[in-house]
N, C-alpha and C positions, 0 to 999 in steps of 0.2 A: 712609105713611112719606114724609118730605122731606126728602132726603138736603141741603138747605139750612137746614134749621134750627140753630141754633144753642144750643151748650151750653154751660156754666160750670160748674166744678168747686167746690165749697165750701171755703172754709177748711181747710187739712188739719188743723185742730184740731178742726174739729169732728166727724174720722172720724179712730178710731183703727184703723189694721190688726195684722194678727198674722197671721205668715205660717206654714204648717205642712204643707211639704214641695209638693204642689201644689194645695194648699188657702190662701183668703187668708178671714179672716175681720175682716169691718169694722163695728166696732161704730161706731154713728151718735147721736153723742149726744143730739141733739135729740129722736128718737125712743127713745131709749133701747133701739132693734133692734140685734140683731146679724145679719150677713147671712155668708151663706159664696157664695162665690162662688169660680169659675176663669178660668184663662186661656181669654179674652184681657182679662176687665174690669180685673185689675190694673194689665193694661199699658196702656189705655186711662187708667185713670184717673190711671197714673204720666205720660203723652202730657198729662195737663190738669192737672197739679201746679201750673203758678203762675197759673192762675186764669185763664187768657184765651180769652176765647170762642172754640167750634171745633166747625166742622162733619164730617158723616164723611167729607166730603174732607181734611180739615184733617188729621184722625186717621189718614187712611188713609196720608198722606205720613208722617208721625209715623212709624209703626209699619213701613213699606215702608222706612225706613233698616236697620232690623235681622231684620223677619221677610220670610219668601215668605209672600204675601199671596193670590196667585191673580189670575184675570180682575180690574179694576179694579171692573166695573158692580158685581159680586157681593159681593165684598169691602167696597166703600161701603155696601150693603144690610145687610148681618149689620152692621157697625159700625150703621148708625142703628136698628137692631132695638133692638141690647144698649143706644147711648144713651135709645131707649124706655122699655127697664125700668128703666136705671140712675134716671130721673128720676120714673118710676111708686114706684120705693122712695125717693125722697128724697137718693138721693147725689150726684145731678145736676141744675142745674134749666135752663131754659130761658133764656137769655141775651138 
């Protein structure tokens, strides 16, 4: 994990969500999957809405305006985990 890598967010057109209480379901039109996913990937991915590349420091300031996030080191790690998988399924890619 390299908490310097850098991610991008797609198009929000090309992921459509539906939210269902503390479920977020995002269907990804390219691949025609639908994913269900929880907090914190919605807010993550609401943190990369307009498209500009961002690392999990990037995201960790993002999200540290509204949540308690915890030790810093820790919190950067779980963010670039979940950036890992977000880009292993396609919702995210590499910038």
């Amino acid at each position: 994990m390299d908490a310097q890598k850098t991610y991008r967010r797609d198009p929000a057109d090309r992921v459509t969500p539906c939210t269902l209480e503390d479920l977020t379901l995002l269907y990804h039109h390219a691949s025609g999957q639908t994913h269900m996913v929880i907090s914190p990937v919605p807010e993550l991915l609401a943190c990369m809405a307009d498209g500009v590349a961002m690392t999990a420091g990037d995201l960790h300031d993002c999200l540290a305006r509204d949540y308690d996030l915890g030790p810093r080191d820790a919190a950067e790690a779980e963010i670039a985990a979940h950036l890992d998988a977000l880009a292993s399924l396609g919702l995210v890619r590499p910038a």
